[in-house]
Every structure is written in C-alpha cells, then in structure tokens.
MITORKE-18906 format. One record per residue (C-alpha): residue number from 1; y, z, x. Coordinates in Angstrom, 3 decimals, m for minus. Layout:
<recs>
<rec sevex="NUM" y="Y" z="Z" x="X"/>
...
</recs>
This chain:
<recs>
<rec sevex="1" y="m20.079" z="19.484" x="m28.930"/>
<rec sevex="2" y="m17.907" z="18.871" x="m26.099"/>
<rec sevex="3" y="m18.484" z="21.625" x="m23.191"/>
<rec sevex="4" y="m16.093" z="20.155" x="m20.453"/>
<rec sevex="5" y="m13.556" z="21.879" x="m19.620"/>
<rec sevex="6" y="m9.858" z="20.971" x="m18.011"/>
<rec sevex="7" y="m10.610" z="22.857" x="m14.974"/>
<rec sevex="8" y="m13.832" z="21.154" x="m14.429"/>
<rec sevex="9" y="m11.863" z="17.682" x="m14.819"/>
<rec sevex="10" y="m9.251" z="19.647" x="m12.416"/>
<rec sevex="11" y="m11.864" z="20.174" x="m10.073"/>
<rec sevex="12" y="m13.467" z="16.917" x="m10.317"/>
<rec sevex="13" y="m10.132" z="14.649" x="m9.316"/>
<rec sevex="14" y="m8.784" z="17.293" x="m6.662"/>
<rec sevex="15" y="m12.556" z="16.209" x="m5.191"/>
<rec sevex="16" y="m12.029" z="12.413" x="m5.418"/>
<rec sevex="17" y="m8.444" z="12.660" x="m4.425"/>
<rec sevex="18" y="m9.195" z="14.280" x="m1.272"/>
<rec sevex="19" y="m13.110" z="13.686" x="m0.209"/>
<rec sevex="20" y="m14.308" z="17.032" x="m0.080"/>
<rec sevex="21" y="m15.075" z="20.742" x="m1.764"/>
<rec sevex="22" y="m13.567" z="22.238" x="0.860"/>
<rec sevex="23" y="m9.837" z="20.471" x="0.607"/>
<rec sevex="24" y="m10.237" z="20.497" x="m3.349"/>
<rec sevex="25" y="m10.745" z="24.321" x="m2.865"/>
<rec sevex="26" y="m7.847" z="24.599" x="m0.600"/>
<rec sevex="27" y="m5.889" z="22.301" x="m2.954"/>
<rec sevex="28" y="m6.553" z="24.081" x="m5.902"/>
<rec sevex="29" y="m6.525" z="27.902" x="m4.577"/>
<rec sevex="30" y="m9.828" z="28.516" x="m5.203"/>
<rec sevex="31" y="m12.928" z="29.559" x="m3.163"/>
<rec sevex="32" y="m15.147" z="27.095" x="m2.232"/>
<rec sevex="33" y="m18.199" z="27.762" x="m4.175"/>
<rec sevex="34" y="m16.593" z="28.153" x="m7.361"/>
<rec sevex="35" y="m15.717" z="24.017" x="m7.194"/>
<rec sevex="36" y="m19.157" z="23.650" x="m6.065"/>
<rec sevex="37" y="m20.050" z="25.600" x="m9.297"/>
<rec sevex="38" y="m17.429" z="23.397" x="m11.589"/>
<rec sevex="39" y="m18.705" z="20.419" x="m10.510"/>
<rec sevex="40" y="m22.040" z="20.889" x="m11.232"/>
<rec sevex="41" y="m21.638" z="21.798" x="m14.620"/>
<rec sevex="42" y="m19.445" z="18.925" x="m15.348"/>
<rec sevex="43" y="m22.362" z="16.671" x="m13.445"/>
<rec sevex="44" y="m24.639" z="18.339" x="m16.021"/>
<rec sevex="45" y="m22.346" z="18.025" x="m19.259"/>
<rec sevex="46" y="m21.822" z="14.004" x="m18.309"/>
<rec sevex="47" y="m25.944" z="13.855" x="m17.251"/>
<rec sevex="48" y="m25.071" z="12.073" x="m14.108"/>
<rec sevex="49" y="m23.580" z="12.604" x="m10.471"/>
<rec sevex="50" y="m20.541" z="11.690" x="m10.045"/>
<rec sevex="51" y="m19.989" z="11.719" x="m6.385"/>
<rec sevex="52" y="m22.657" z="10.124" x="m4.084"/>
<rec sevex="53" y="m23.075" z="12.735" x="m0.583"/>
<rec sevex="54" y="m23.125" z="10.306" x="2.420"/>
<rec sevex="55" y="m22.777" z="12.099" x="5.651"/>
<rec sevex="56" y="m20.912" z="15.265" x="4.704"/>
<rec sevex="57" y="m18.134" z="13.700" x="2.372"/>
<rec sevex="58" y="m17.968" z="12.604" x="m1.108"/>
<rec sevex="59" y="m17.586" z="9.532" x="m2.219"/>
<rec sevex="60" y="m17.471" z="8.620" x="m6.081"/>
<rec sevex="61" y="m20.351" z="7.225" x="m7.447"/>
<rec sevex="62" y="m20.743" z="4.575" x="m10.173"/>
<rec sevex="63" y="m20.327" z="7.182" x="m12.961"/>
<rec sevex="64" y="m17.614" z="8.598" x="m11.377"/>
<rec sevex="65" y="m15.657" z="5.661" x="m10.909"/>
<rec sevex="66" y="m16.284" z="4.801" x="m14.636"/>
<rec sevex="67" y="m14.771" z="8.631" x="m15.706"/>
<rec sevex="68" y="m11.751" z="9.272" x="m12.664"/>
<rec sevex="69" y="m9.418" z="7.473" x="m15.126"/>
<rec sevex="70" y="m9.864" z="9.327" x="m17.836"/>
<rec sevex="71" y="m10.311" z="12.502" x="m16.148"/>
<rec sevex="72" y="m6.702" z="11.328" x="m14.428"/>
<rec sevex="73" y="m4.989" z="11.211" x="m17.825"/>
<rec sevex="74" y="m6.325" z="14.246" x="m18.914"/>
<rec sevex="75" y="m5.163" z="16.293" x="m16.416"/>
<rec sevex="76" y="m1.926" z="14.591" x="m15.661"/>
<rec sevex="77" y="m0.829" z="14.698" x="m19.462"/>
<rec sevex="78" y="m2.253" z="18.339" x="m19.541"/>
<rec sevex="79" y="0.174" z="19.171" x="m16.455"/>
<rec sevex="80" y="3.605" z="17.104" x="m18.411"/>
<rec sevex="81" y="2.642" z="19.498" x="m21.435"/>
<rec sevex="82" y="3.208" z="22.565" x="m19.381"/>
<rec sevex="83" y="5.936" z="20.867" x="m17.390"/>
<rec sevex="84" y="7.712" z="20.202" x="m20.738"/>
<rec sevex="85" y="9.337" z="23.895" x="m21.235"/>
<rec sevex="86" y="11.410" z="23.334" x="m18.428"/>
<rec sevex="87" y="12.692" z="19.510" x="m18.774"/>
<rec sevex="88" y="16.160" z="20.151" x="m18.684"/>
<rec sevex="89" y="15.581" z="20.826" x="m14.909"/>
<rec sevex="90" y="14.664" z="17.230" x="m14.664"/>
<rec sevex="91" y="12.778" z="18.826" x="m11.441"/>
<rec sevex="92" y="9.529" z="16.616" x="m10.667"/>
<rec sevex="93" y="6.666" z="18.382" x="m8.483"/>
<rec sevex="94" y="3.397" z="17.229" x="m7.238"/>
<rec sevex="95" y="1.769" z="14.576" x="m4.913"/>
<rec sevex="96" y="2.318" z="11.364" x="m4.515"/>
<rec sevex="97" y="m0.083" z="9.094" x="m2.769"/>
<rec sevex="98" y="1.234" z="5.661" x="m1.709"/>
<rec sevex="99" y="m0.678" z="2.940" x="0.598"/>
<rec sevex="100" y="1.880" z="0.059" x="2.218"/>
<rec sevex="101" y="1.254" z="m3.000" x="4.001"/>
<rec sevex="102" y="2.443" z="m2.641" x="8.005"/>
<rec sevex="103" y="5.836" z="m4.423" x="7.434"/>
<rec sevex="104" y="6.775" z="m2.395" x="4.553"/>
<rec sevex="105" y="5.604" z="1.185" x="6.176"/>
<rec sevex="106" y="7.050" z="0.390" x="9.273"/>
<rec sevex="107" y="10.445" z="m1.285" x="8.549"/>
<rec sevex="108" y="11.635" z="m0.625" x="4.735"/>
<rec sevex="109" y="10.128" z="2.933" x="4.337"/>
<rec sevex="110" y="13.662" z="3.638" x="3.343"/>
<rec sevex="111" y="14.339" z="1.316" x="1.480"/>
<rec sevex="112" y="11.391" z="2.191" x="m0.687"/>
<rec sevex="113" y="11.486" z="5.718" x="m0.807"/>
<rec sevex="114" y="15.135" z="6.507" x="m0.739"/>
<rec sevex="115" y="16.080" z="6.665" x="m4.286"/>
<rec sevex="116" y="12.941" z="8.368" x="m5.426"/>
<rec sevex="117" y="12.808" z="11.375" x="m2.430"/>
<rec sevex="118" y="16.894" z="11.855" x="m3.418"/>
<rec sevex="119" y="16.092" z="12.068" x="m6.982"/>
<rec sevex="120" y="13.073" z="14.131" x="m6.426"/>
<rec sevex="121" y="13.169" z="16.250" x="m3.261"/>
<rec sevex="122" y="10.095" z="18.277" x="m4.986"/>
<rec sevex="123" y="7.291" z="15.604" x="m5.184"/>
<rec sevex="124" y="5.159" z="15.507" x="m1.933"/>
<rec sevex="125" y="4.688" z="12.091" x="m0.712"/>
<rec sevex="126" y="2.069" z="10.668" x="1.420"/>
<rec sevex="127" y="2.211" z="7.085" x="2.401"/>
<rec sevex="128" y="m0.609" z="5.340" x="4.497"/>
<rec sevex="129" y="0.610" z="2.114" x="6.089"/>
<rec sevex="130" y="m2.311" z="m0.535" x="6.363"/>
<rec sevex="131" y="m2.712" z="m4.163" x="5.883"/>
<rec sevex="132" y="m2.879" z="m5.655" x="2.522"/>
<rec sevex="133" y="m6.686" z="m5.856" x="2.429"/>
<rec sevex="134" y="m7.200" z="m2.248" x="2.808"/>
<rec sevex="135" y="m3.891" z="m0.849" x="0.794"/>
<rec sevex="136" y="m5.203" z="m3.080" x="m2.287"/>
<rec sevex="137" y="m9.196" z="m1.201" x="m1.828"/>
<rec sevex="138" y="m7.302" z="1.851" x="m1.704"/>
<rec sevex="139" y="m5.382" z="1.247" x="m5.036"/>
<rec sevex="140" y="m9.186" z="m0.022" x="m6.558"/>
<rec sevex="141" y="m11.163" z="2.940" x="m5.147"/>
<rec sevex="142" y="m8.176" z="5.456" x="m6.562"/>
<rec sevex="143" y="m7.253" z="6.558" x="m3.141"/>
<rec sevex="144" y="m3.727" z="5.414" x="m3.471"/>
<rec sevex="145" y="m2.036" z="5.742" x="m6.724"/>
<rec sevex="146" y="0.759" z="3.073" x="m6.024"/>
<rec sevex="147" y="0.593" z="0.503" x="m3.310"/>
<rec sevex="148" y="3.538" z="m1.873" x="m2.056"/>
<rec sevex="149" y="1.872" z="m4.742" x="0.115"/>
<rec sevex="150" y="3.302" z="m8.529" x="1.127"/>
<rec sevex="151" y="2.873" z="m10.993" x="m1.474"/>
<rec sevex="152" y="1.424" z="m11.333" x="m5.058"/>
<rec sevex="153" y="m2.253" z="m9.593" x="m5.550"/>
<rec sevex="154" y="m4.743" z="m11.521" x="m7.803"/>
<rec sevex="155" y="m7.356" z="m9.217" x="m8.878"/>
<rec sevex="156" y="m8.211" z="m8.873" x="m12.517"/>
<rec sevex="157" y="m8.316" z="m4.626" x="m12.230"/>
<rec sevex="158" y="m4.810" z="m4.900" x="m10.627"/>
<rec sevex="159" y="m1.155" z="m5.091" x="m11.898"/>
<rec sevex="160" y="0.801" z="m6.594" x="m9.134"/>
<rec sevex="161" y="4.774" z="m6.445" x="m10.047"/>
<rec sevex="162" y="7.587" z="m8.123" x="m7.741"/>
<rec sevex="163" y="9.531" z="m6.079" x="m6.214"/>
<rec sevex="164" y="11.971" z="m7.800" x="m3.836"/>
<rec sevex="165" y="12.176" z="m11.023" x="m1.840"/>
<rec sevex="166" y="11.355" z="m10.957" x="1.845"/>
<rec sevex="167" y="11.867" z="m13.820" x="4.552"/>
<rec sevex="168" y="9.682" z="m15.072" x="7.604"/>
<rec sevex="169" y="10.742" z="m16.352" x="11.037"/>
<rec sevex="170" y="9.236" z="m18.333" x="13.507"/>
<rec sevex="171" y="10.614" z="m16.517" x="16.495"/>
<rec sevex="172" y="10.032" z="m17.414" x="20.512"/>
<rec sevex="173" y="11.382" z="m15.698" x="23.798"/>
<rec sevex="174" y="14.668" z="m16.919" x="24.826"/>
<rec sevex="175" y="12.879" z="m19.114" x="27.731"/>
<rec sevex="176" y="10.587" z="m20.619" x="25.186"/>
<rec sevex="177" y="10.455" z="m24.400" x="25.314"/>
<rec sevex="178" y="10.553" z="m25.337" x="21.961"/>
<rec sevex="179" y="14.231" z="m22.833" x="22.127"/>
<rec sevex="180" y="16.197" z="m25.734" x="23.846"/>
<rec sevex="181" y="15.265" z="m28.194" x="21.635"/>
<rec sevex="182" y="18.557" z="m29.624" x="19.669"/>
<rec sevex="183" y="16.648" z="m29.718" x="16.159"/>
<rec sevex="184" y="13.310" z="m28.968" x="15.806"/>
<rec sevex="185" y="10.880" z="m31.021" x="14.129"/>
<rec sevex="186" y="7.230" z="m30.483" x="13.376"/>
<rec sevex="187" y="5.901" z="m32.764" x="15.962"/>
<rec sevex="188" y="7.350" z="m30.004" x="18.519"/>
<rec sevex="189" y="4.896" z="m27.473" x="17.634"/>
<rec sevex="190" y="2.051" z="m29.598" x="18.351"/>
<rec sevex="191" y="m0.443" z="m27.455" x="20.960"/>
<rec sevex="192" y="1.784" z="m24.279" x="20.514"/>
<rec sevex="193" y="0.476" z="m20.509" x="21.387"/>
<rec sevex="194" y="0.589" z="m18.378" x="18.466"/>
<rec sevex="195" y="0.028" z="m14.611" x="18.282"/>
<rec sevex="196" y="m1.241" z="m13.910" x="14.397"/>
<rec sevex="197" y="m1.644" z="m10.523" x="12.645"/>
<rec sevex="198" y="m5.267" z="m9.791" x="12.150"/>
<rec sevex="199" y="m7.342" z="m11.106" x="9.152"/>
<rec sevex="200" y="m7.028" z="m9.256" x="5.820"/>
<rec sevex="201" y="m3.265" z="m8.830" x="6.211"/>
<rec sevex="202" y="m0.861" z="m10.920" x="4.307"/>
<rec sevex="203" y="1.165" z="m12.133" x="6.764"/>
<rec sevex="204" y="m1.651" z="m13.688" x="8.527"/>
<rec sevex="205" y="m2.768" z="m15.749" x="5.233"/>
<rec sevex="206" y="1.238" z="m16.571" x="5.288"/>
<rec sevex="207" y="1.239" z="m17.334" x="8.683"/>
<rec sevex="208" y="m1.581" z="m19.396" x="8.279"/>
<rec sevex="209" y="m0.543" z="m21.245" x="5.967"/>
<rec sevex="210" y="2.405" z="m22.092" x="7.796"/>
<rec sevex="211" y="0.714" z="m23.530" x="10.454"/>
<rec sevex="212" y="m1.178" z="m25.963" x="8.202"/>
<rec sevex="213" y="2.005" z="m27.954" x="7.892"/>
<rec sevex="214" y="2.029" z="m28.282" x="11.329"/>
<rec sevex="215" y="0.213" z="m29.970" x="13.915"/>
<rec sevex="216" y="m2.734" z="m28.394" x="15.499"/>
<rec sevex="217" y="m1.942" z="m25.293" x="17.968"/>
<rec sevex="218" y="m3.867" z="m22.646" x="19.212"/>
<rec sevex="219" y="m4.577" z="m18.844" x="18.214"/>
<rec sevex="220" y="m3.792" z="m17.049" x="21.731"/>
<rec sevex="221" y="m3.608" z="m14.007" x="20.184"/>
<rec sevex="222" y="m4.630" z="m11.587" x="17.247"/>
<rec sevex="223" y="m2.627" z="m8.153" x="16.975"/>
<rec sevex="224" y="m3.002" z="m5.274" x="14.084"/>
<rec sevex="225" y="0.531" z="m4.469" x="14.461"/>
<rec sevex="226" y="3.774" z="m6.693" x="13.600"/>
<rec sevex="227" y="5.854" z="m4.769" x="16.458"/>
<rec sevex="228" y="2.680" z="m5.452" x="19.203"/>
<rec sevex="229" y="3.098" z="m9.064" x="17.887"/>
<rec sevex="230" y="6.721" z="m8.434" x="18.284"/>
<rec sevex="231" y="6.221" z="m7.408" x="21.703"/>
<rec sevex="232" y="3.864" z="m10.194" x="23.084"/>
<rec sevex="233" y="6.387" z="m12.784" x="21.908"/>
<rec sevex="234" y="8.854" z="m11.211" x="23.843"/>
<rec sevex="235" y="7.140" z="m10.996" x="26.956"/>
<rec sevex="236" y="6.437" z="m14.983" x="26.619"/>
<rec sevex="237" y="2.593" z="m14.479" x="25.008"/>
<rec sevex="238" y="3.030" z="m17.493" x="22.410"/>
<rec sevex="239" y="5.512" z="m17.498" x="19.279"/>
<rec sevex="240" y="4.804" z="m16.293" x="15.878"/>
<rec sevex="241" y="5.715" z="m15.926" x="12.301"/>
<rec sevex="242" y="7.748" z="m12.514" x="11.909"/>
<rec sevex="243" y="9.376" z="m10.536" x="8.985"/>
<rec sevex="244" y="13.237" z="m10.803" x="9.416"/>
<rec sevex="245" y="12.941" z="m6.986" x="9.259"/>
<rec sevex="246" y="11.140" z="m6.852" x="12.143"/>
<rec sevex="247" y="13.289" z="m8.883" x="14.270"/>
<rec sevex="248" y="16.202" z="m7.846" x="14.027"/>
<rec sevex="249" y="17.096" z="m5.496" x="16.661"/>
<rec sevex="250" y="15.484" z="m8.281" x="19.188"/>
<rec sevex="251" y="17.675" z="m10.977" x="17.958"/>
<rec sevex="252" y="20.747" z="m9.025" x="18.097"/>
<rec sevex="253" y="19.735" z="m7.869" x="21.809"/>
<rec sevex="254" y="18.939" z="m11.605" x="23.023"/>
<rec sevex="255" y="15.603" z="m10.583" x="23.182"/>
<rec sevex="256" y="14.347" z="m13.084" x="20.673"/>
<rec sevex="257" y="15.384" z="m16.381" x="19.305"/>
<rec sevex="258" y="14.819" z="m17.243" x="15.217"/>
<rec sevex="259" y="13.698" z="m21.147" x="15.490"/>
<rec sevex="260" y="15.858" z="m23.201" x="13.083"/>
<rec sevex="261" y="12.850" z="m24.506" x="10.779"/>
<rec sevex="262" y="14.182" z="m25.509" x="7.284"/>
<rec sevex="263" y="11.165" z="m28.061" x="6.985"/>
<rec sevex="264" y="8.981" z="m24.899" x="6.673"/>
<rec sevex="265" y="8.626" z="m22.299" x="3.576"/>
<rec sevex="266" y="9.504" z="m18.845" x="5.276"/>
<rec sevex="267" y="10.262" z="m16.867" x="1.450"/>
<rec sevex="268" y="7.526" z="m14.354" x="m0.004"/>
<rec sevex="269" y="7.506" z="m11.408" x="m2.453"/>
<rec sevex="270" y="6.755" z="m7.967" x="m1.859"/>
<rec sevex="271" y="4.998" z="m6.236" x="m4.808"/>
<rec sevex="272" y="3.983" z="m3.092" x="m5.924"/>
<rec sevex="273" y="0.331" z="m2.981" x="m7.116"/>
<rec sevex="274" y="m1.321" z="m0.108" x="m9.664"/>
<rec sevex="275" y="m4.736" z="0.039" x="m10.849"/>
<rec sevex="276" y="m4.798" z="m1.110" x="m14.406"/>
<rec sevex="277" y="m7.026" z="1.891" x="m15.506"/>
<rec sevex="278" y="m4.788" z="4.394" x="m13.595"/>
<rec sevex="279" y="m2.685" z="6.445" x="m16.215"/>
<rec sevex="280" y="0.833" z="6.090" x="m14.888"/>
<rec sevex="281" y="2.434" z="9.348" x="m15.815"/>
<rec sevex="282" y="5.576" z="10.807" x="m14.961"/>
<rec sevex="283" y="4.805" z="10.771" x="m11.164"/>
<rec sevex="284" y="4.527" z="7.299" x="m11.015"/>
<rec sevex="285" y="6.397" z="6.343" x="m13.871"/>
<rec sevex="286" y="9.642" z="8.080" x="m11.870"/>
<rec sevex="287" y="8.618" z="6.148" x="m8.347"/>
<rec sevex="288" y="8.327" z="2.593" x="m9.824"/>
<rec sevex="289" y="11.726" z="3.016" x="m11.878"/>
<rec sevex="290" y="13.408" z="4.509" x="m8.701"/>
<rec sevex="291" y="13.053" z="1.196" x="m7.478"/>
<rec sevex="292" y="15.062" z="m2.359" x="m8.419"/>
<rec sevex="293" y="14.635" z="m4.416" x="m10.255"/>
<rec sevex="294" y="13.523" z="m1.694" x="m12.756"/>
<rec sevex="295" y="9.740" z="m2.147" x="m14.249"/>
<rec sevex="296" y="7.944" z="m1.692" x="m17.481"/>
<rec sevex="297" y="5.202" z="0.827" x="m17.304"/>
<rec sevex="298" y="2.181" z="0.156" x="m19.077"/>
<rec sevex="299" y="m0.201" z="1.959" x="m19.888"/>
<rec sevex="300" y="m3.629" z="1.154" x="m20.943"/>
<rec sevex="301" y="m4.401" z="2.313" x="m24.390"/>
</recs>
C-alpha cells in the first residue's frame, strides 16, 4: 500500500527547488522541523535518501534525481486541479525559475519576458543569467525549469527548441587598423588581438569557430561578461565577435565600428531548452507559448 503522501512530495520538491529545510519551511509556511519530519518519512516509504548532506545544504541524491520528476507532476497537476474552480480568471500564480545565457539576460530580458509578465502579472519570476554551460546543468540538475541560452543544445535528456535568430559582429575601436581598410579580406586578420568570452559559453565556441576561417591571431584576452568584452574593445584591447544586441548603443555613439565581413558566418539561434523528464504544466506551458514562434509542448508520457 502506498503511504506517501502529497505533502510529503510537497515537501520534498520545495527542498530540491530551493537547497534547504529551512527555505522549504519558509516557502511552504511551515515550521522547520515538521519538513524535517516529512522528509524522513517519505525517505523511509521510498527506502532510500533522497538528498545527499554536503556541508550544510542539500543536494539531490541519485534516488532523488530518479523521483523529482515525478514528484514534479504530482504536485503541479495536484495544484491545476485546485486551480481549476477558478479558470475563468485566467489568473496564473506561482514561481517561475528561468536560467539565460549572458547575452540573452543582459540585452533581450524584454524581449523574452514581456508577453508572459503582461499576461501574467501573478507568476513570480526568477531568472539567473549565466553562460550556456552552466544554464544547460541547471536545466539537467532541475534548478531551472526553462532555460534560453545561444545556440542549439545537443544532449539526449534535453529538448532544445529555436526560438529566434540572432546575429554576430566582428567589431573594433574606431582607430583600429583593420577599420580603414577599403574591403576587408581574411588575410587582414592575420596576427589580430582578440578578446573571447570565457570557455563554456556559446559565444566563445561561436567565436571560435570564427576564427578558424581565419588566419592565425592571438587570444589577448578572456572576459565572463559580453559588455567587459564590450568595453576592452572600446578602449583599443583587441577586437572581438559581439551580439548585434550588444553593440548597438556603441555603434550609434561612434564608439565602435561593425567590420564589413560577408566572407564570415555571423547567424546563430537562440533556443529555449527543458528537461525532457520535467512535466511542463501550465507554468511553463503559458511561458513557452508567450513567446514566437509558438511551440508544441510535450510531455513525456
């Protein structure tokens, strides 16, 4: 016979969502050593631990990962049931979690959230902005329940879906040699300084690849941050491979200068990317169709 309860599975993801019994306590308005005493018995009832305790905080173990998913569903679908009485609000509550890459956190936060924070001024969002690396672990360890990163994810627990085309530039300081050049070729970028995003983040693997179609130059500089990139190009550091978001305010200003490169592939997609095993209820469901082109939500079976 089944013994878990819904409150134990309640208890259980308000834990893995947020690290700790003391913010799943706070989360869920109850005291601390009743989730201590809920997750126990659900540790008994499933004969395992589900959390490994490493230095204060919990972290899910091996078990655990295998039941969040479920434990998600369950609780999500228990929470549309009771929503359901009061549908013809169309009123949406609850959290959000969302991980972006830096050039998407930093320059189209808008243009991602708009539509859905309009439609649903209820739902509380909180966005991390990291590189790609860590925003796709995020989405795998169930940190993040929707991520939005630079470029197409190939991971076989992950659904990556296009969600709009982006462009590169190869921008320079206005007194950068290769800026009074009448037409560029690639034999002018031979021994160039280039300032690169760290590695792990997509637009260093795009930027990299880039520079393989052209000869030989030299790494002067690795930043974390596309507008400290943005920055060192300006003052003169070395040129680099920017998001046309990025740049724009500089270009307008005469700050920097776009190099006129058509012998180079500067297009890429930005995706969204959802765990596979994550049950995409309403929450979700409502974020990724807030967004164009409109996607098909599937959910595993």
């Amino acid at each position: 016979m089944i013994g878990i309860s819904i409150r134990q599975l309640e208890v259980f993801v308000a834990i893995a969502n947020s690290g700790s019994v003391r913010a799943a306590a706070a989360r869920l308005s109850v005291t601390q050593p009743a989730i201590s005493m809920a997750l126990s018995e659900l540790e008994r009832q499933v004969g395992a631990p589900v959390f490994d305790r490493i230095r204060g905080r919990l972290r899910l173990s091996m078990r655990g990962k295998e039941l969040l998913p479920p434990a998600q569903e369950v609780v999500e679908r228990m929470r549309e049931m009771l929503r359901r009485p009061d549908a013809h609000s169309h009123e949406l509550a609850g959290e959000l979690r969302l991980g972006t890459s830096n050039t998407i956190g930093n320059y189209l936060v808008g243009e991602l959230l708009g539509a859905f924070v309009r439609r649903h001024p209820n739902v509380s969002l909180t966005v991390s902005v990291e590189n790609t690396r860590t925003t796709v672990a995020g989405v795998l360890e169930h940190r993040i329940d929707v991520g939005c990163v630079e470029g197409l994810v190939n991971h076989p627990e992950i659904d990556s879906l296009p969600w709009r085309d982006d462009d590169l530039q190869v921008c320079a300081a206005p007194n950068h040699p290769l800026v009074g050049r009448q037409r560029l070729r690639p034999a002018d970028f031979a021994n160039a300084n280039w300032v690169l995003r760290e590695p792990g983040s997509a637009l260093r693997m795009q930027s990299e690849a880039i520079m393989a179609n052209l000869p030989p130059g030299r790494i002067l500089l690795e930043l974390g941050q596309v507008e400290a990139i943005k920055q060192a190009v300006i003052a003169g550091m070395g040129i680099a491979c920017l998001p046309d978001a990025a740049t724009r305010d500089a270009v307008a200003a005469g700050r920097l200068v776009v190099l006129q490169t058509p012998f180079l592939a500067l297009h890429r997609r930005l995706s969204l990317v959802l765990h596979k095993a994550r049950y995409r209820g309403t929450l979700i469901e409502a974020f990724v169709h807030s967004l164009e082109p409109p996607f098909t939500i599937r959910n595993m079976p």
